[in-house]
Backbone bond lengths (Angstrom), bond angles and torsions (degrees), N, CA, C in turn:
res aa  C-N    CA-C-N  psi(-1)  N-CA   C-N-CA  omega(-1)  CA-C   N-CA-C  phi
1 X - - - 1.471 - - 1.525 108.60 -
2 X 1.573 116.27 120.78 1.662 102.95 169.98 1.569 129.13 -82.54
3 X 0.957 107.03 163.77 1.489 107.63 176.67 1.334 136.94 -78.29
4 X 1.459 123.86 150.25 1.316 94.30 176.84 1.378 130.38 -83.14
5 X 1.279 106.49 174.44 2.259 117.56 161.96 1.276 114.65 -33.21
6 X 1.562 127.20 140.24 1.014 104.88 149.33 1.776 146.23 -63.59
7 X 1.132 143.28 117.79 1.335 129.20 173.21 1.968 112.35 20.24
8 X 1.358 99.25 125.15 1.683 104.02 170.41 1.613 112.51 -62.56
9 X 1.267 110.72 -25.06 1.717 105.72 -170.66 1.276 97.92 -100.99
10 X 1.571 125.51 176.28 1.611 124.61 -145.30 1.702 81.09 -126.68
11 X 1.428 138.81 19.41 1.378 119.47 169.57 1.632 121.12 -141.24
12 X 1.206 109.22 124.12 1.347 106.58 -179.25 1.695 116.42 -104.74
13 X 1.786 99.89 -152.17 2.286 73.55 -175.04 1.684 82.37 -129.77
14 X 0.992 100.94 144.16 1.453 128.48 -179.87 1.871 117.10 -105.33
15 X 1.054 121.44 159.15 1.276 106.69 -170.27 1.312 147.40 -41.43
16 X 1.104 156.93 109.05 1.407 149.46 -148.76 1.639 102.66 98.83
17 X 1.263 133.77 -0.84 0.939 150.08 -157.45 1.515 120.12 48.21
18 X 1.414 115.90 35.61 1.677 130.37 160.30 1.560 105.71 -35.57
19 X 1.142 107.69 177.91 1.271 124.83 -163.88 1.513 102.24 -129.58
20 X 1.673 146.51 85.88 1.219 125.20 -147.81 1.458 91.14 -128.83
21 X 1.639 125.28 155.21 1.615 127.49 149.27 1.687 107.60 -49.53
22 X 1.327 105.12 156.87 1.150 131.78 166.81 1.903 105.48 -62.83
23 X 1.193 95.28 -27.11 1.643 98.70 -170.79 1.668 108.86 -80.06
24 X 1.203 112.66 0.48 1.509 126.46 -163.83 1.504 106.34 -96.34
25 X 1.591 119.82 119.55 1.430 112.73 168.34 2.013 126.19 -53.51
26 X 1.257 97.61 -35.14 1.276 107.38 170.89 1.649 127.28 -47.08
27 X 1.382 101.13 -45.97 1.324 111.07 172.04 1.389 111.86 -66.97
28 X 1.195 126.23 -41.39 1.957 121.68 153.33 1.065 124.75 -49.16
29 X 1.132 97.11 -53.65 1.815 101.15 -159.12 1.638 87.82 -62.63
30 X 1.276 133.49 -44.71 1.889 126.30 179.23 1.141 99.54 -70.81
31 X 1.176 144.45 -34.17 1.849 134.43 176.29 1.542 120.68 -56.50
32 X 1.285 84.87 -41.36 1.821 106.91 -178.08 1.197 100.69 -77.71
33 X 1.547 138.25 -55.52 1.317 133.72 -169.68 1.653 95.91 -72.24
34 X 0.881 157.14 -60.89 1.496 149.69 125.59 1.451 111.53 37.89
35 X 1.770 104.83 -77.06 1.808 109.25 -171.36 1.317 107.81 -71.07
36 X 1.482 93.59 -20.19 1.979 84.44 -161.48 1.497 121.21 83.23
37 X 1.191 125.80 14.72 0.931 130.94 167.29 1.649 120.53 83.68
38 X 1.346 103.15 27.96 1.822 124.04 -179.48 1.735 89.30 -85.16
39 X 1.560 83.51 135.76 1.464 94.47 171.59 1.723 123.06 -83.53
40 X 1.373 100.21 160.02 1.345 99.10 -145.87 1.954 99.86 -141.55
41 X 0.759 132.16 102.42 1.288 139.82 174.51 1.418 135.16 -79.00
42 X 1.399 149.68 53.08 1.306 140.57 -155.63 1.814 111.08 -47.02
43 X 1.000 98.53 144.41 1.552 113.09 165.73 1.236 114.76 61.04
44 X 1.342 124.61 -64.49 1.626 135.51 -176.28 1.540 123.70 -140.98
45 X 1.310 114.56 133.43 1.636 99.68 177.12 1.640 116.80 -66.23
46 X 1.272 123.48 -156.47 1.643 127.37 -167.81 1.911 77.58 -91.47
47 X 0.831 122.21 -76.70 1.391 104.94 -163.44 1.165 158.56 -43.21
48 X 1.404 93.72 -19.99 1.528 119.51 154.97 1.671 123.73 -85.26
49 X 1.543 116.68 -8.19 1.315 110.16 162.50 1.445 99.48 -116.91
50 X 0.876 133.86 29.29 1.666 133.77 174.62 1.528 102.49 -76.34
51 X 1.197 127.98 -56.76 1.893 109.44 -179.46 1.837 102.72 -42.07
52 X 1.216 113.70 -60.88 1.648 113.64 166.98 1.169 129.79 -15.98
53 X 2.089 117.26 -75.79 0.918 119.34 163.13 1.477 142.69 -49.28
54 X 1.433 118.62 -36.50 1.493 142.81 -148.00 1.738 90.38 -100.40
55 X 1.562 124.01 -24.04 1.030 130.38 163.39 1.864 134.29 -63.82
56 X 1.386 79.97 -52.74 2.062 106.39 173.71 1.392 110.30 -80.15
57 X 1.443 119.80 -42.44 1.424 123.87 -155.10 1.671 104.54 -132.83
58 X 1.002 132.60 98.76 1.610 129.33 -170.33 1.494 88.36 -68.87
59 X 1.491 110.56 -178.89 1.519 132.95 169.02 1.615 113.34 -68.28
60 X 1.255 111.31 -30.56 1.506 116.12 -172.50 2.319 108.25 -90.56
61 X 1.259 81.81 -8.44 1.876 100.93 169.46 1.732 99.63 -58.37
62 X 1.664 110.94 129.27 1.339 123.29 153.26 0.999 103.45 -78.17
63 X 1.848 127.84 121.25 1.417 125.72 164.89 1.469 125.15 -120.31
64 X 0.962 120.08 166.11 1.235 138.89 177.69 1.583 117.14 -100.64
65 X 1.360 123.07 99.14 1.357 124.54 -179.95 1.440 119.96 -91.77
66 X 1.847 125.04 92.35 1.404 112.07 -152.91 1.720 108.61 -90.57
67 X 0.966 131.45 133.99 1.240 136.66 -179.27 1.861 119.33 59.09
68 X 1.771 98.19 61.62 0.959 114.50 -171.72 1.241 124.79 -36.89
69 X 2.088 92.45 -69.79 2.129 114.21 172.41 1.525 80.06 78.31
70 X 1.640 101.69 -149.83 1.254 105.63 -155.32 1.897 116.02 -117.34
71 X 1.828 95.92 25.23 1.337 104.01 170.78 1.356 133.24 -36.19
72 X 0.764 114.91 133.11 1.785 133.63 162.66 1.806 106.23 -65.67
73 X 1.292 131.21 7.46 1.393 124.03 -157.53 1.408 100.58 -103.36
74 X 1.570 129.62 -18.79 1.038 128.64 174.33 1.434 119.44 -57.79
75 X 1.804 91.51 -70.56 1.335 126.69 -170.77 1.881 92.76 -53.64
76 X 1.236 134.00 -60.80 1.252 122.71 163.44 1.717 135.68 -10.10
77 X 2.026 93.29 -62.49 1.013 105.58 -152.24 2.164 88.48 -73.67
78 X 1.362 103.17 -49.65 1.684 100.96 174.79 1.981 109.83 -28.02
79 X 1.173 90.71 -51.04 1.842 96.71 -162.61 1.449 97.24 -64.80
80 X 1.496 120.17 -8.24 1.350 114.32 -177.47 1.572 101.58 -109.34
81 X 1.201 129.67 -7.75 1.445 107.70 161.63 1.970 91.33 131.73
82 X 1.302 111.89 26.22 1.726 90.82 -173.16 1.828 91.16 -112.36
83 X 0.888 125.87 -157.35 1.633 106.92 -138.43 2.149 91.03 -165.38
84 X 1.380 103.64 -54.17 1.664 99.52 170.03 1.362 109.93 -135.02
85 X 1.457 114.46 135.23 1.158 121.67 -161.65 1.861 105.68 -132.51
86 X 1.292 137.96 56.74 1.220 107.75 -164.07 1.416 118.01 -93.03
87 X 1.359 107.51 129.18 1.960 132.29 -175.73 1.351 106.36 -59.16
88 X 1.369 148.33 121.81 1.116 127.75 130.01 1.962 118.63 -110.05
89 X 1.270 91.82 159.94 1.422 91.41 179.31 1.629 114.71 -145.13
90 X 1.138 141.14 177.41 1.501 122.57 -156.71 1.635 105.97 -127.39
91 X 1.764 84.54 12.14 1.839 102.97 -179.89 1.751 115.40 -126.75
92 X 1.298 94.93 105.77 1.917 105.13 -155.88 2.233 87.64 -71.22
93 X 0.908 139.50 -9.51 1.111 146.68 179.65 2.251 116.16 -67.97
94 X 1.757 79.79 -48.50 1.761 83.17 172.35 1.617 93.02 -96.30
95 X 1.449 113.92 -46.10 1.670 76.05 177.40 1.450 145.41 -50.71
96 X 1.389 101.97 -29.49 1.633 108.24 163.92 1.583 116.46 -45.78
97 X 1.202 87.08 -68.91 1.742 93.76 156.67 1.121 149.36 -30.25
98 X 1.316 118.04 -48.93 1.374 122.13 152.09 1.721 116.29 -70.77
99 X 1.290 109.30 -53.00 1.987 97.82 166.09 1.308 106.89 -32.95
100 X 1.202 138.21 -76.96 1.200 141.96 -179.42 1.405 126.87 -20.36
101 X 1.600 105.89 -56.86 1.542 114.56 166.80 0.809 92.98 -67.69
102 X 1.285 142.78 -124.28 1.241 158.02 -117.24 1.450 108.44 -78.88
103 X 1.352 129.94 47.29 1.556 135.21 169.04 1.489 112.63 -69.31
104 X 1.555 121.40 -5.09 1.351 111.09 -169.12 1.674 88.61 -120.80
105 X 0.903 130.39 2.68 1.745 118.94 -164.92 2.027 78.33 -102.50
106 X 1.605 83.79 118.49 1.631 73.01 172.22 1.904 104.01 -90.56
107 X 1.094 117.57 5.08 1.687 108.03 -156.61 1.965 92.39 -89.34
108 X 1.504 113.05 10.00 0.973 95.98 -160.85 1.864 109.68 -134.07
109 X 1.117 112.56 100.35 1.427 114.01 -171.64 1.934 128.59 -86.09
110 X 0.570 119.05 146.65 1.820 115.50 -158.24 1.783 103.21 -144.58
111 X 1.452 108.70 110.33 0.984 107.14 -166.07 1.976 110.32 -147.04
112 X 1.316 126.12 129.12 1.424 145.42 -142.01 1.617 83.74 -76.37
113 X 1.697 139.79 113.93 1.663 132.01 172.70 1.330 85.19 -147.78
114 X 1.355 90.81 164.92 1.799 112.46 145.92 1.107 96.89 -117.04
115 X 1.673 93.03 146.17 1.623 101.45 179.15 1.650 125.74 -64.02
116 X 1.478 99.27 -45.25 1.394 113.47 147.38 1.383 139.17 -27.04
117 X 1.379 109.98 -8.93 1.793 102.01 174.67 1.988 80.55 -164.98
118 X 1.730 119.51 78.91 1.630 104.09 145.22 1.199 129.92 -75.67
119 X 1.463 118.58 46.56 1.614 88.73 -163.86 1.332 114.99 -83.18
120 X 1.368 127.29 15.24 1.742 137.45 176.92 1.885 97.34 -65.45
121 X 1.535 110.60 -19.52 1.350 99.16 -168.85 1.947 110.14 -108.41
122 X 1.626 99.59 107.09 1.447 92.67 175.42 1.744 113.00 -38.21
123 X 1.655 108.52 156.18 1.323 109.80 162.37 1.423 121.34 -66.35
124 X 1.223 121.71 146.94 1.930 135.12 -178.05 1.492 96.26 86.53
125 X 1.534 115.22 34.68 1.644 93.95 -177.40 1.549 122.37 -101.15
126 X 1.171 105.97 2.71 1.836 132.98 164.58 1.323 132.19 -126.63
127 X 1.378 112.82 157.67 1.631 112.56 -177.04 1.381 96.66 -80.88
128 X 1.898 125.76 -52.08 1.725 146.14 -119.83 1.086 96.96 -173.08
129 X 1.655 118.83 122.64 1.399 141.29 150.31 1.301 115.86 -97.10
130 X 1.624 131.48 123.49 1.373 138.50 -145.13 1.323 70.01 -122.31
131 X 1.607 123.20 146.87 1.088 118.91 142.73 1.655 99.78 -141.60
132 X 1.127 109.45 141.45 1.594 124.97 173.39 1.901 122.94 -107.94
133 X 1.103 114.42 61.02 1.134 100.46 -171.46 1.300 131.74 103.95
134 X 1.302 127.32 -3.75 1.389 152.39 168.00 1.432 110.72 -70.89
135 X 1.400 122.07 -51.49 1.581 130.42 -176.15 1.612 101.90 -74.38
136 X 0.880 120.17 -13.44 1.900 136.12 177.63 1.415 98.36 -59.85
137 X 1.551 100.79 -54.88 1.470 114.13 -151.64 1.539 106.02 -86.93
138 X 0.965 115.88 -0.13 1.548 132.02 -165.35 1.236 111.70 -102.30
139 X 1.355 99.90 -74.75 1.887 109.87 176.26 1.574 125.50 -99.84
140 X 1.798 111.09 31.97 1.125 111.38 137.09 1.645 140.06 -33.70
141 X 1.842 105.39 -38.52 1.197 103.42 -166.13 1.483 95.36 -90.08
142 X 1.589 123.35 -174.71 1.258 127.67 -165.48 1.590 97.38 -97.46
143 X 1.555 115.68 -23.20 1.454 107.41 -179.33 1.433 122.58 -111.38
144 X 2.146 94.59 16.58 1.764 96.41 -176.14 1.389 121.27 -63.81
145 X 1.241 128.58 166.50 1.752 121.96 -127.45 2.312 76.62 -117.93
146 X 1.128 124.22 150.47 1.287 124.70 179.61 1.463 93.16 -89.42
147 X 1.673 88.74 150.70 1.649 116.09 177.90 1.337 111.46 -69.71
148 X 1.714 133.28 139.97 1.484 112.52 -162.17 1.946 76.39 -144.43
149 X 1.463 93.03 128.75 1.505 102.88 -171.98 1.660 108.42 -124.51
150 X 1.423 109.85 84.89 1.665 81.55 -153.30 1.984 72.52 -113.03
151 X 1.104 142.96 60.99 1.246 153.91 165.53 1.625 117.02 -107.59
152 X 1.534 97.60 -15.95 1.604 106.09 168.11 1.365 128.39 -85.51
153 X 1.205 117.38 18.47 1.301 140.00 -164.69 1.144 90.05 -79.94
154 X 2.115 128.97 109.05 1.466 103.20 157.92 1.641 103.98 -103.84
155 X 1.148 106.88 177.20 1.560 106.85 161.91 1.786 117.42 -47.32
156 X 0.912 115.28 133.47 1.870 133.87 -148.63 1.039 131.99 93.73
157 X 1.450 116.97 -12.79 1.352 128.96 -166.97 1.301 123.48 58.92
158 X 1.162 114.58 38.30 1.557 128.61 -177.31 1.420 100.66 -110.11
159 X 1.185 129.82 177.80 1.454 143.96 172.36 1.547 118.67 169.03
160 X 1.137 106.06 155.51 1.779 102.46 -175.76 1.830 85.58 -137.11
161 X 1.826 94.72 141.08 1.442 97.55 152.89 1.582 94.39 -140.55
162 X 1.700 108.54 155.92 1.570 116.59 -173.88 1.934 85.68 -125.17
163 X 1.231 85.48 121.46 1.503 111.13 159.02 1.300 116.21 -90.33
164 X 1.308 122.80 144.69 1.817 120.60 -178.43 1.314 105.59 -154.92
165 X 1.880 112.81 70.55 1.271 129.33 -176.93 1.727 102.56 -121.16
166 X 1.333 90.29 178.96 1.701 97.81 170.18 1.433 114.05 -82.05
167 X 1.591 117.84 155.53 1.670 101.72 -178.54 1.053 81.98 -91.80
168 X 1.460 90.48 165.61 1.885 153.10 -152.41 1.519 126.08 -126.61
169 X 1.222 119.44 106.88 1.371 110.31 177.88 1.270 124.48 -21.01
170 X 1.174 149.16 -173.64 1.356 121.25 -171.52 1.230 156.18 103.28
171 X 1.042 80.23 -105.54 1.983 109.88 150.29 1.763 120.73 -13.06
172 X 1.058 110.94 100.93 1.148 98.72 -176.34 1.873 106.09 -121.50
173 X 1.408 116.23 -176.05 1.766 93.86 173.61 1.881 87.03 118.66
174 X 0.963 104.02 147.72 1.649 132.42 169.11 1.323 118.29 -58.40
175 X 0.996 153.86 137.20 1.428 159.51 124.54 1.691 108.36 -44.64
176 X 1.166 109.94 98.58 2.029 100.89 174.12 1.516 109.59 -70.18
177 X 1.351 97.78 -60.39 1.510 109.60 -172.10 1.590 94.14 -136.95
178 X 1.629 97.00 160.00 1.759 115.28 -166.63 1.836 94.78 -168.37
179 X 0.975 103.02 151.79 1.301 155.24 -163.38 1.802 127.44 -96.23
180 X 1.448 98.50 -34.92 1.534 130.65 177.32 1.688 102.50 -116.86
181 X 1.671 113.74 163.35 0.981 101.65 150.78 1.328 140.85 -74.74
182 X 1.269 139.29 114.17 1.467 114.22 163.50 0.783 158.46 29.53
183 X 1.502 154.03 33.36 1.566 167.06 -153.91 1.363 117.89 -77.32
184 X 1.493 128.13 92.52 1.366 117.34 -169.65 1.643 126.91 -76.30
185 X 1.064 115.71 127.69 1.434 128.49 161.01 1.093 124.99 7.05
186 X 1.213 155.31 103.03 1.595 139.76 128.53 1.903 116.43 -26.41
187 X 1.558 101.84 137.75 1.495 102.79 -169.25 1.996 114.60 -54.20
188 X 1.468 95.64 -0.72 1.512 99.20 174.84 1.543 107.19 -107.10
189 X 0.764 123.91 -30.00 1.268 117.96 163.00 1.827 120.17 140.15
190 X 1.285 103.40 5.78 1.373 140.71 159.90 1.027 150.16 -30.20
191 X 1.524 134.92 79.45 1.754 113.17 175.82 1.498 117.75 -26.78
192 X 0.932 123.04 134.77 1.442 136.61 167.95 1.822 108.87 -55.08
193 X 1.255 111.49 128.88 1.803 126.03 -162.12 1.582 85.23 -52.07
194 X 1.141 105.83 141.10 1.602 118.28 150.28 1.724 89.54 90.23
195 X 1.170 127.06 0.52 1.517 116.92 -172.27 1.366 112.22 -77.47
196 X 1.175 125.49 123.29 1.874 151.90 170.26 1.123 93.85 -119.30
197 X 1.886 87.87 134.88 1.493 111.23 158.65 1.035 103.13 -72.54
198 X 1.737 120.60 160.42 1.535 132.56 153.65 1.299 108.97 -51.90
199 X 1.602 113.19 -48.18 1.530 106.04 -168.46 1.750 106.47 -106.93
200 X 1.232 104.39 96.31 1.688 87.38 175.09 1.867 138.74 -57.64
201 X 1.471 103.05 -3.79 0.852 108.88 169.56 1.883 112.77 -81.31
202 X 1.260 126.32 10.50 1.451 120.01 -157.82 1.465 99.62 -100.95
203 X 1.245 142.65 156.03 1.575 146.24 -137.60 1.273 93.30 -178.30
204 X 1.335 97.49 170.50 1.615 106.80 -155.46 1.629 94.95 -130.84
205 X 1.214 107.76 142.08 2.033 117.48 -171.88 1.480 101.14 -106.22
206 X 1.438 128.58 109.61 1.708 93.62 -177.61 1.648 65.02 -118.44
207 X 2.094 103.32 158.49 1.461 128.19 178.72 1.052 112.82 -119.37
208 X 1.070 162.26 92.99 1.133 156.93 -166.65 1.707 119.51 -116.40
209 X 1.729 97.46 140.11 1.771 79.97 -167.13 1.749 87.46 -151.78
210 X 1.446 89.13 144.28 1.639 107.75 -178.12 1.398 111.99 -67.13
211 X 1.232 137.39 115.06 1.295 139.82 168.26 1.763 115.15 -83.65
212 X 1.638 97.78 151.75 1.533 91.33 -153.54 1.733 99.65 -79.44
213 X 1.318 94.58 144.99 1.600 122.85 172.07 1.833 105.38 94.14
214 X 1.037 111.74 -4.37 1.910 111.30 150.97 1.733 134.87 -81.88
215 X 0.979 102.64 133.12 1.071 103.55 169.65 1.613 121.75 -70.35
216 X 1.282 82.39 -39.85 2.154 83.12 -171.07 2.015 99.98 -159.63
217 X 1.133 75.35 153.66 1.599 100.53 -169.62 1.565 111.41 -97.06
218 X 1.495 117.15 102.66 1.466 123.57 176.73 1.524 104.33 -38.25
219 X 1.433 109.20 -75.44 1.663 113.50 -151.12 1.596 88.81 -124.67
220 X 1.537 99.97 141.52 1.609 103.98 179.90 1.443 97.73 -103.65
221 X 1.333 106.79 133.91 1.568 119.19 176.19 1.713 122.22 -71.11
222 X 0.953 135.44 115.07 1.193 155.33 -174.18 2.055 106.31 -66.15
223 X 1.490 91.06 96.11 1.566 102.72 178.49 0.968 129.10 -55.62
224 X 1.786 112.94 -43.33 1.370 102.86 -134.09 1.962 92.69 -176.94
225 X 1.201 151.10 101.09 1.485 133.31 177.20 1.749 87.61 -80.58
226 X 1.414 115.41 148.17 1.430 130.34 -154.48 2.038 83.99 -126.43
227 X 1.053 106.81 127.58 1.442 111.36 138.22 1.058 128.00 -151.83
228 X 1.567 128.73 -178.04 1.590 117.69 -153.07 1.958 102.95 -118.65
């Protein structure tokens, strides 16, 4: 069964019952101390985006897992054959947590960041940045600041990162192949008002990959609509 979205509005309540951004460790670190440390999956498990992954990112791929929390997608992806996995999350509360579990899986590293400032990680230091739901939580607001990953740099100047959020105003780029029928655009770039999927569980895969001699990629092209 997948999980749901996070919340449409960008603030939840944090201890004392504050009022905090989503972008705030505080508001985790009380969510997490909250579950108790039950794992928790946004949107989809590993198996239902595995044609995705196993496509962009082989098993032998160094990756970058951005805004881990307390997913099951790691520990998955190991049992399926991937080899380095390093976690960060922007809440030192589940990361403890996850160190803890997983102290014997060496393929799997867990480490206290905001995504917003890696600079602990030289450039070329990954193949694939997975993110599930993290960029949701980010650029909810109208003036949230874009994620800048320039650590995926390998030698060729190639790089792939797979995003696995909901689309976003914005968004611009082709549909190759899909899953659903077709739903055309508003002249802004828009689901059409009142538009529901049939399947509410269905989510959107965008892949995006640095082509050599760019720095950065305007519009990420739309792979694949994913459902489970």
């Amino acid at each position: 069964m997948s999980s749901p979205a996070p919340p449409d509005d960008c603030e939840g309540e944090g201890s004392g019952g504050r009022s905090l951004s989503y972008g705030e460790a505080e508001y985790w670190d009380a969510r997490y101390v909250e579950e108790g440390g039950a794992p928790y999956d946004w949107y989809q498990r590993y198996d239902a985006l595995r044609p995705f992954v196993l496509r962009f990112a082989p098993p032998a791929s160094r990756l970058l897992m951005i805004g881990c929390g307390s997913a099951l997608m790691s520990e998955d992806m190991v049992t399926d054959g991937y080899v380095e996995i390093v976690n960060i999350d922007i809440s030192s509360v589940v990361i403890e947590m996850m160190r803890k579990k997983y102290f014997n899986i060496p393929q799997l590293q867990y480490l206290r960041m905001d995504v917003r400032d890696m600079s602990m990680f030289p450039d070329e230091s990954f193949d694939c940045a997975i993110d599930k739901g993290t960029l949701d939580s980010l650029m909810c607001g109208v003036d949230a600041p874009l994620m800048r990953v320039p650590h995926l740099n390998q030698p060729g100047c190639k790089w792939k990162i797979v995003l696995y959020i909901l689309p976003r105003p914005g968004f611009t780029g082709k549909i190759r192949r899909h899953v659903l029928d077709p739903v055309p655009l508003t002249e802004r770039g828009r689901l059409p008002d009142g538009f529901v999927p049939e399947d509410p569980d269905s989510h959107y895969v965008y892949a995006c990959e640095k082509m050599q001699g760019l720095t950065c990629s305007a519009s990420p092209t739309v792979e694949r609509q994913g459902e489970e």
